[in-house]
C-alpha positions, 0 to 999 in steps of 0.5 A, spaced: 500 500 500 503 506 499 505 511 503 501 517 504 503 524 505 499 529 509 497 536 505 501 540 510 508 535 508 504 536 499 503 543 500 510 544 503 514 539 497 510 543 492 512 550 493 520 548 495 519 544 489 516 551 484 521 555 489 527 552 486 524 552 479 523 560 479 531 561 482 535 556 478 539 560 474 538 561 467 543 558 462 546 563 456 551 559 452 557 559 457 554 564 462 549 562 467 544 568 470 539 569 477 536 574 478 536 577 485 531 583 486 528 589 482 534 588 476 539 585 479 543 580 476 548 575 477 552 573 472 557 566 472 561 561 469 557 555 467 561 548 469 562 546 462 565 552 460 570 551 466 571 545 465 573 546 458 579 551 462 586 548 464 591 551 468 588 558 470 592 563 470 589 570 468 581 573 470 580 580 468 572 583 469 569 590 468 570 595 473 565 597 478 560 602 475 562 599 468 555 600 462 556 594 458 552 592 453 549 585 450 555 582 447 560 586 451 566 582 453 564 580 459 571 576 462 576 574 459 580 568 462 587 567 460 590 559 461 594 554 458 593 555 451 590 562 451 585 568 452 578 566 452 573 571 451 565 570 454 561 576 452 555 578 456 547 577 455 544 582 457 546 590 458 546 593 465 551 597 470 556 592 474 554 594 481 559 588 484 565 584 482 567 578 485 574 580 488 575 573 491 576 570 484 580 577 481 585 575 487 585 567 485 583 565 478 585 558 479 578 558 483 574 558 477 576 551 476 574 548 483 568 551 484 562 549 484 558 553 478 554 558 484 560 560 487 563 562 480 559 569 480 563 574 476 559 580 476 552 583 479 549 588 474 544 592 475 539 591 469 537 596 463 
């Protein structure tokens, strides 16, 4: 015979279940974006674009109250066998960087994809 929840414990896995539908991070190519709040955004490397990176060297981001725009190089991460330019999605004003990755470039390759944010850009 099977197993039968309460509505209480329904109702809960329901919307931890549509919560985490609603936040996951959307994927642009080798980007990865979540939004925040009122158009903000953090903008990521995707684990596939990582892995594909040997050796990390380098990580140069915009500075803090950049404007870029759609297909603006949004990173370029030097390794091994050279630099590799990812542009950005989406346009908007760099409002964070991620300081612990300028510091240490080789992390980019170690971390796990959410701790890989590279810039919070308040949107257009």
């Amino acid at each position: 015979m099977a197993k039968h929840e309460s509505a209480w414990k329904q109702m809960f896995h329901f919307y931890r279940d549509e919560y985490h539908e609603k936040h996951a991070p959307m994927l642009y190519g080798d980007i990865w974006l979540q939004t925040k709040s009122h158009q903000r955004l953090v903008l990521g490397l995707t684990d596939p674009a990582t892995a594909s990176l040997t050796g990390i060297t380098g990580l140069t981001l915009p500075s803090e109250g950049q404007h870029l725009t759609t297909g603006d190089v949004l990173t370029t991460v030097t390794d091994e066998q050279g630099s590799h330019p990812f542009t950005t999605p989406f346009s908007g004003t760099v409002q964070k960087i991620n300081t612990d990755l300028t510091d240490q470039p080789s992390d980019l390759a170690n971390n796990v994809q959410k701790n890989n944010w590279l810039v919070i850009l308040k949107a257009d």
